[in-house]
FIFIPA-968344 format. One line per 4 residues: number of its first residue (from 1); their letters; for each residue z, y, x of N, C-alpha, C. Coordinates in pm, 1 decimal, padded with zeros to 6 digits, always signed. Example, Ala and Ser with C-alpha at 12.3 -4.5 7.8 and 13.67 -1.06 7.14 Angstrom:
<sites>
1) AS) +00780.0:-00569.0:+01319.0:+00780.0:-00450.0:+01230.0:+00780.0:-00330.0:+01320.0; +00708.0:-00225.0:+01285.0:+00714.0:-00106.0:+01367.0:+00787.0:+00003.0:+01290.0 $
</sites>
This chain:
<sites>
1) XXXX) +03468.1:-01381.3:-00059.2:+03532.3:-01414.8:-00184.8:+03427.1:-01410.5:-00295.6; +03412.0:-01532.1:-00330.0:+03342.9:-01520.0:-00480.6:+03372.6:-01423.4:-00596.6; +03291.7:-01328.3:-00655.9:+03311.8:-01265.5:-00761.0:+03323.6:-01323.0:-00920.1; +03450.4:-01304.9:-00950.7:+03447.3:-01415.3:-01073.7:+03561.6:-01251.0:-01176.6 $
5) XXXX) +03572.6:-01309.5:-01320.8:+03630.7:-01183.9:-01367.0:+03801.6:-01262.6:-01359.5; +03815.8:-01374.5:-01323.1:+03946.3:-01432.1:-01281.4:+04047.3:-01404.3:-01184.5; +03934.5:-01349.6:-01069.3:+04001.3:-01251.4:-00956.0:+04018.6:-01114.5:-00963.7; +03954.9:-01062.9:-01034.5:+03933.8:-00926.2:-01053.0:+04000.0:-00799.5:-00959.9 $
9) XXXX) +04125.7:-00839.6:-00990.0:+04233.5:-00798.8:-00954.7:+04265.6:-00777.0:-00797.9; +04248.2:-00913.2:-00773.6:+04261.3:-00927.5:-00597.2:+04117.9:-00870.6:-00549.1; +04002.6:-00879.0:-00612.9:+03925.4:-00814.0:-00551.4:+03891.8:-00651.7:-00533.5; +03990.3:-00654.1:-00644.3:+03951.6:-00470.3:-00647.1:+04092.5:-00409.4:-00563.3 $
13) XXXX) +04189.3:-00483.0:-00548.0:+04292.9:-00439.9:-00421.3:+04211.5:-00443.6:-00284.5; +04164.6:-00570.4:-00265.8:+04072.4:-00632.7:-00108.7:+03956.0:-00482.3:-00074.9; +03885.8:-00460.4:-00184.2:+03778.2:-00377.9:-00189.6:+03780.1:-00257.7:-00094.5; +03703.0:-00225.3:-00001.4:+03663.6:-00106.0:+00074.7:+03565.0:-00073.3:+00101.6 $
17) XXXX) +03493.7:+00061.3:+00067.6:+03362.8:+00086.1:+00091.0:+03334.8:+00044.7:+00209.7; +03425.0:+00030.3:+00314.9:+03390.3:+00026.5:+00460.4:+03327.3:-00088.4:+00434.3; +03395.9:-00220.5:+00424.0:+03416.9:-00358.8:+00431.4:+03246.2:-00383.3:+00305.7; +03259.6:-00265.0:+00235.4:+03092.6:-00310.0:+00145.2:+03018.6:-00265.0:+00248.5 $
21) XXXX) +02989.1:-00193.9:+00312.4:+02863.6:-00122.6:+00334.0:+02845.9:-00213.7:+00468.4; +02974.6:-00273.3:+00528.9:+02963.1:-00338.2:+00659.1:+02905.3:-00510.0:+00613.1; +02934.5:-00505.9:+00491.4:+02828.6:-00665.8:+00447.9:+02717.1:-00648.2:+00399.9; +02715.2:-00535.5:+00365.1:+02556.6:-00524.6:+00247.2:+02457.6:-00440.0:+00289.7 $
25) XXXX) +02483.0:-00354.2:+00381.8:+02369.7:-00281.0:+00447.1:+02371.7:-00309.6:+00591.8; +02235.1:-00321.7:+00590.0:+02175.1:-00341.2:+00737.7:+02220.2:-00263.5:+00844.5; +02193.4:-00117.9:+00827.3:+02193.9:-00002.0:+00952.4:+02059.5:-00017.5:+00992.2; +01995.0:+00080.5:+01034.4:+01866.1:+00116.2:+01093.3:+01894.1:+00064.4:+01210.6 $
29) XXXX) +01795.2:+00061.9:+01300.1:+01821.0:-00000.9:+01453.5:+01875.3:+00126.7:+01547.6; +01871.8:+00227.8:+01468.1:+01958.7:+00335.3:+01581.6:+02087.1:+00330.9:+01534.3; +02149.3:+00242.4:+01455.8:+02290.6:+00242.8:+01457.0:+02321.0:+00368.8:+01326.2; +02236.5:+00417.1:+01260.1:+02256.6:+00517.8:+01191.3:+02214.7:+00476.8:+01045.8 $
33) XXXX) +02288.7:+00544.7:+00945.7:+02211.1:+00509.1:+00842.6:+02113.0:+00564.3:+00772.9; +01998.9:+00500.0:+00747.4:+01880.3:+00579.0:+00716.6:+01827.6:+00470.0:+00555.4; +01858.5:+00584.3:+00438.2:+01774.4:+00527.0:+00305.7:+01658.1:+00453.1:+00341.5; +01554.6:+00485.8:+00352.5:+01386.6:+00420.9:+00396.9:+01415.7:+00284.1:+00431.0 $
37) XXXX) +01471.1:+00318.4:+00534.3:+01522.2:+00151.5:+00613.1:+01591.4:+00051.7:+00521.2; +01682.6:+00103.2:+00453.1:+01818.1:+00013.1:+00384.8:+01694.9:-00034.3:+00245.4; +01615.0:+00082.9:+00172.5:+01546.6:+00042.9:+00063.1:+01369.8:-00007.9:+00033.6; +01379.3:-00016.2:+00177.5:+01223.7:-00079.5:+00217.1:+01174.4:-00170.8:+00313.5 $
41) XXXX) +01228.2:-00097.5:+00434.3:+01216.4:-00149.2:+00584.6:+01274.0:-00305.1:+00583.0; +01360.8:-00292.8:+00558.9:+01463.2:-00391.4:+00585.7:+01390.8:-00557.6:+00501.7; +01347.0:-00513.5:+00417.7:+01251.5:-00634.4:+00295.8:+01121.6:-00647.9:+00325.8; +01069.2:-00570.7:+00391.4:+00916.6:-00557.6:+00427.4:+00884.0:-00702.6:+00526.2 $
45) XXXX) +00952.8:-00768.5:+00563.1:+00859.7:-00916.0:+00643.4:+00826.1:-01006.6:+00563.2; +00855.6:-00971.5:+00451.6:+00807.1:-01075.4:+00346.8:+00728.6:-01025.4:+00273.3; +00557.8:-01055.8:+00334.4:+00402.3:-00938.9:+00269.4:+00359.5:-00964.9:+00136.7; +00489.3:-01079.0:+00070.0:+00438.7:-01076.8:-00071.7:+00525.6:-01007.6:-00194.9 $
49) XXXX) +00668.2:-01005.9:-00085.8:+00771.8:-00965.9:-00165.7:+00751.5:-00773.2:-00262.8; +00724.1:-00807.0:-00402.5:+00740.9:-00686.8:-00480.7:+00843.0:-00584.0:-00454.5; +00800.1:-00432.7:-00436.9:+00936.6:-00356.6:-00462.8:+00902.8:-00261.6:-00539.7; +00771.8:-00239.0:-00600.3:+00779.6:-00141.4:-00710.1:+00654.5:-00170.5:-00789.0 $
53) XXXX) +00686.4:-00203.8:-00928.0:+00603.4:-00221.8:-01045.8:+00573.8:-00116.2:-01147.1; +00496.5:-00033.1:-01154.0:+00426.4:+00084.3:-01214.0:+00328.2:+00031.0:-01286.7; +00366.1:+00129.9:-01457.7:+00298.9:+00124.7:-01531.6:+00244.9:+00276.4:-01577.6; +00149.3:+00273.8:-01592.6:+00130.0:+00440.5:-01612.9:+00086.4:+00457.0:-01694.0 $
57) XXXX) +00105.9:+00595.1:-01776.4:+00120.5:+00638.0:-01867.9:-00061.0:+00599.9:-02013.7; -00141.4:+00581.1:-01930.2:-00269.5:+00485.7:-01963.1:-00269.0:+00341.6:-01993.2; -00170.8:+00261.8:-01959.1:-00116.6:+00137.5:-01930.8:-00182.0:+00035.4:-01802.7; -00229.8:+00137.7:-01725.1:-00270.2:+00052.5:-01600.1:-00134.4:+00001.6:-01514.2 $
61) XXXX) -00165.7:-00086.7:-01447.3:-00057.7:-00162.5:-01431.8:-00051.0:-00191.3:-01277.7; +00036.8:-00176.5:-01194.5:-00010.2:-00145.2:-01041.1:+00121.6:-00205.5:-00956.4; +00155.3:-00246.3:-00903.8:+00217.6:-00361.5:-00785.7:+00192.8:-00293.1:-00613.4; +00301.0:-00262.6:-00567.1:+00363.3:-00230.4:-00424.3:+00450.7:-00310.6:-00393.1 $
65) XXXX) +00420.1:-00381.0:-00252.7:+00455.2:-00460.5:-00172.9:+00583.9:-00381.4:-00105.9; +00734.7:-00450.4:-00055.1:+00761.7:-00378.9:+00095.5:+00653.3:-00323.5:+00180.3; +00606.6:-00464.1:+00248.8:+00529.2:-00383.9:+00330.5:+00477.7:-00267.6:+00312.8; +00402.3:-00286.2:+00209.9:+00253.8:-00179.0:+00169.3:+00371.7:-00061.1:+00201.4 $
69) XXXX) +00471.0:-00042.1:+00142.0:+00537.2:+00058.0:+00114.3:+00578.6:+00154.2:+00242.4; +00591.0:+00088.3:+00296.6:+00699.3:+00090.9:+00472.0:+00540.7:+00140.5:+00566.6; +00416.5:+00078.0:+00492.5:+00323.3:+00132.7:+00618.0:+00261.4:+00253.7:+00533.9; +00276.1:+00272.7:+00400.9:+00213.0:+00410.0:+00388.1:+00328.5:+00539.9:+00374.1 $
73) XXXX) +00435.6:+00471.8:+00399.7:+00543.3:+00564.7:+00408.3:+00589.5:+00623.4:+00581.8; +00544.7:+00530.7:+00702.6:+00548.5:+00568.4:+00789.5:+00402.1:+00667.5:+00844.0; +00319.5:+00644.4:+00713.7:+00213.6:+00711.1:+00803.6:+00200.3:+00853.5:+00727.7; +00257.7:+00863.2:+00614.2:+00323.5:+00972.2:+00527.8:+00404.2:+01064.8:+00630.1 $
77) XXXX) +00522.5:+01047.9:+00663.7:+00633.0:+01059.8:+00735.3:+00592.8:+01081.4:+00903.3; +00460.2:+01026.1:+00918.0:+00424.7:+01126.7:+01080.0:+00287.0:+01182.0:+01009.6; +00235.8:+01207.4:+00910.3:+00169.9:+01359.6:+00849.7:+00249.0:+01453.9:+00876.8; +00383.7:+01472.9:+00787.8:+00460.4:+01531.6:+00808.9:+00528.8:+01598.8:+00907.1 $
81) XXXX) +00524.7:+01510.6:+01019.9:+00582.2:+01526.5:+01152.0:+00470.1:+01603.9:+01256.5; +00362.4:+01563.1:+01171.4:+00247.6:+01650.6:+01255.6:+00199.9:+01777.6:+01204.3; +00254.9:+01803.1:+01117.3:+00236.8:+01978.7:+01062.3:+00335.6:+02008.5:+01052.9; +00447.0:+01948.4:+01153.1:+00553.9:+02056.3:+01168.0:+00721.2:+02061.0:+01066.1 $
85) XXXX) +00685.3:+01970.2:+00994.0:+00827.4:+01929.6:+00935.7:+00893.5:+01885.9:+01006.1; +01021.7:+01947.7:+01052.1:+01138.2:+01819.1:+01142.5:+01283.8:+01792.0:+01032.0; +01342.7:+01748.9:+01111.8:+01490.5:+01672.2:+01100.6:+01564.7:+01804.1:+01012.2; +01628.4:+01812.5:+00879.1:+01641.0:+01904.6:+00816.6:+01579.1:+01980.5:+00739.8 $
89) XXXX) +01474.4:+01999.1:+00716.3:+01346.1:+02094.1:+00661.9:+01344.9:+02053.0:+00499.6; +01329.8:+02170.7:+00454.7:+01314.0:+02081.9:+00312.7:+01168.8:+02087.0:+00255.3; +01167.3:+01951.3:+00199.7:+01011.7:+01965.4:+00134.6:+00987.2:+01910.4:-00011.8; +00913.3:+02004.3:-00100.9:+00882.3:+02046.4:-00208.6:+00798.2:+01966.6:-00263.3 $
93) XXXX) +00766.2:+01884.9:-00342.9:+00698.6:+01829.3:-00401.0:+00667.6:+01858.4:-00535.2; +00553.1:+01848.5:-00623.8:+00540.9:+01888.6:-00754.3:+00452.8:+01794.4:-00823.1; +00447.0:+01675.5:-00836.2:+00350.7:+01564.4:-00888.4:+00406.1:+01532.6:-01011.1; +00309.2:+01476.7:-01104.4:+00346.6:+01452.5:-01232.6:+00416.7:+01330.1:-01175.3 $
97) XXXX) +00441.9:+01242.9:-01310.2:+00520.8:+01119.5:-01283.7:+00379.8:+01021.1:-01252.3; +00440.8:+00973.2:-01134.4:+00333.1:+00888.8:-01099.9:+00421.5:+00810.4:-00933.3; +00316.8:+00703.9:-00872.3:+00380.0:+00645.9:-00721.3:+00355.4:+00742.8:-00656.4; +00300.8:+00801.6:-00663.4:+00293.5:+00925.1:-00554.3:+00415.6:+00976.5:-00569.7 $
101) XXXX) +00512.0:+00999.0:-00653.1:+00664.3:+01006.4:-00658.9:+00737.6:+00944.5:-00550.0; +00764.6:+00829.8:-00589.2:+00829.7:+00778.8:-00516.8:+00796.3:+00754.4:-00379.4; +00649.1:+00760.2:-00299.1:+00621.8:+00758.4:-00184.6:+00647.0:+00849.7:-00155.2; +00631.9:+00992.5:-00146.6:+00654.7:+01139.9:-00087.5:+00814.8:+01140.8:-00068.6 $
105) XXXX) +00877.5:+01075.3:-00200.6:+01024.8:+01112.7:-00124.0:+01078.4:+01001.6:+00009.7; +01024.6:+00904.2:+00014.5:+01062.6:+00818.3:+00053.0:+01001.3:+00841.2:+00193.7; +00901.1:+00882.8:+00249.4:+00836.9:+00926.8:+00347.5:+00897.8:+01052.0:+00402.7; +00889.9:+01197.1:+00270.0:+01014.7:+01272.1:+00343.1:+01148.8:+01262.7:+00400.7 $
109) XXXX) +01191.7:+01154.7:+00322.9:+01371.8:+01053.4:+00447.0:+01345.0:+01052.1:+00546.8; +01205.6:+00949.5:+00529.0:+01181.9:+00891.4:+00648.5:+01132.0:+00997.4:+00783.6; +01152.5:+01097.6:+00738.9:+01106.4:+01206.9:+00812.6:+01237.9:+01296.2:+00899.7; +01333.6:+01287.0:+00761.5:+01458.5:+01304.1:+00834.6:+01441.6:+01444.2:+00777.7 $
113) XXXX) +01313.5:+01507.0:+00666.2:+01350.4:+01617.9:+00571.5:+01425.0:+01598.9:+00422.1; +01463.5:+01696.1:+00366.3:+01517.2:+01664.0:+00203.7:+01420.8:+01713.3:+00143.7; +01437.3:+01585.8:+00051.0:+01292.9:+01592.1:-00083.6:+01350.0:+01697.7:-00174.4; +01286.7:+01796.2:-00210.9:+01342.6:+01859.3:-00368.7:+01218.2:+01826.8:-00463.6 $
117) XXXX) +01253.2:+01802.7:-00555.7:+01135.5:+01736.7:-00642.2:+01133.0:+01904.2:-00733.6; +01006.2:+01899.7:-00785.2:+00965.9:+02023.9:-00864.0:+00900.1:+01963.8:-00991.1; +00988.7:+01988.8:-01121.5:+00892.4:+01912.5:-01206.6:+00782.1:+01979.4:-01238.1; +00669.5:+01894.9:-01304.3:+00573.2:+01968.0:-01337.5:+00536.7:+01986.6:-01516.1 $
121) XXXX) +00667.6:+01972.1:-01558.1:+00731.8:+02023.4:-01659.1:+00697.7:+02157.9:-01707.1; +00794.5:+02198.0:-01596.5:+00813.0:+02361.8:-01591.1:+00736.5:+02438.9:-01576.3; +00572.7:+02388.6:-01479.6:+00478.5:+02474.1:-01455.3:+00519.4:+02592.8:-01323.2; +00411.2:+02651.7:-01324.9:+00393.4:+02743.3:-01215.5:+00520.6:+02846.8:-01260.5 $
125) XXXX) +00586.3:+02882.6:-01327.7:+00687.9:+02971.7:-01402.5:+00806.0:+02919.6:-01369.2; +00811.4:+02774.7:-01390.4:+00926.5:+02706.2:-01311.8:+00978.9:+02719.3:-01177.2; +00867.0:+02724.2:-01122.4:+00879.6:+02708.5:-00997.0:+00912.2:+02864.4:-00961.3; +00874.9:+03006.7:-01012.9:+00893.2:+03097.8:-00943.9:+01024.1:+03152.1:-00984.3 $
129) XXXX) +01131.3:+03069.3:-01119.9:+01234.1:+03131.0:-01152.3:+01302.7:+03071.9:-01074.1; +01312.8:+02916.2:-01000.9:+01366.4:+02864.0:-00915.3:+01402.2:+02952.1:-00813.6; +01258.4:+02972.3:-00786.9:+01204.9:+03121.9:-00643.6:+01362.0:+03218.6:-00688.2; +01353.7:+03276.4:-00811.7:+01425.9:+03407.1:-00828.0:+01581.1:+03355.6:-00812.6 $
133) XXX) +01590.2:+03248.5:-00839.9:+01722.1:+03220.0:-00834.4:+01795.8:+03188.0:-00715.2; +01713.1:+03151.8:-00620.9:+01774.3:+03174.7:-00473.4:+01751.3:+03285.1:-00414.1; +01679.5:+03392.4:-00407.9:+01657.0:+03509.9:-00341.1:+01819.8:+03585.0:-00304.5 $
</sites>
């Protein structure tokens, strides 16, 4: 059904997350759903196609491919796997704002650990009231 604001109505009765997610996302090839895959993998055969445009805080100006993304995120994601992070584990990150952002989390998915991001805001003080607050 075409989206028009004429239907509105019938489309938001028709509407089911099931019926979205069963047109609009791929699924990983294990039948499971995996972020990495749905927001990289899946776009990566096309080696020219853009998926992230960074400007940094200097005004240098910097361009990531799918691909690029998907091969330094799989080789991220078995670092990880080779010092011992598995399926569940959580991992900590503390980088200013920068691509190194968005690759570390995207590599930790792909790892099958949870990213907690640590700003570097807060400093070393941040991080140890965090510490105090889960003990």
């Amino acid at each position: 059904m075409k989206r028009t604001f004429s239907n509105y109505g019938e489309m938001r009765r028709e509407f089911t997350w099931e019926g979205f997610i069963k047109d609009n996302l791929d699924w990983a090839p294990t039948g499971r759903f995996n972020i990495t895959h749905e927001a990289i993998h899946r776009h990566a055969n096309d080696p020219k196609k853009v998926a992230l445009f960074y400007i940094s805080a200097d005004g240098k100006e910097e361009k990531y491919t799918y691909r690029e993304l998907k091969n330094f995120t799989s080789k991220f994601a078995n670092v990880l796997r080779k010092i011992g992070v598995q399926k569940g584990d959580r991992v900590a990150r503390m980088l200013p704002r920068c691509v190194g952002n968005y690759l570390t989390f995207w590599s930790t998915w792909k790892a099958g650990a949870v990213d907690l991001p640590v700003f570097t805001a807060h400093g070393p003080e941040g991080l140890v009231a965090g510490k105090a607050c889960r003990s």
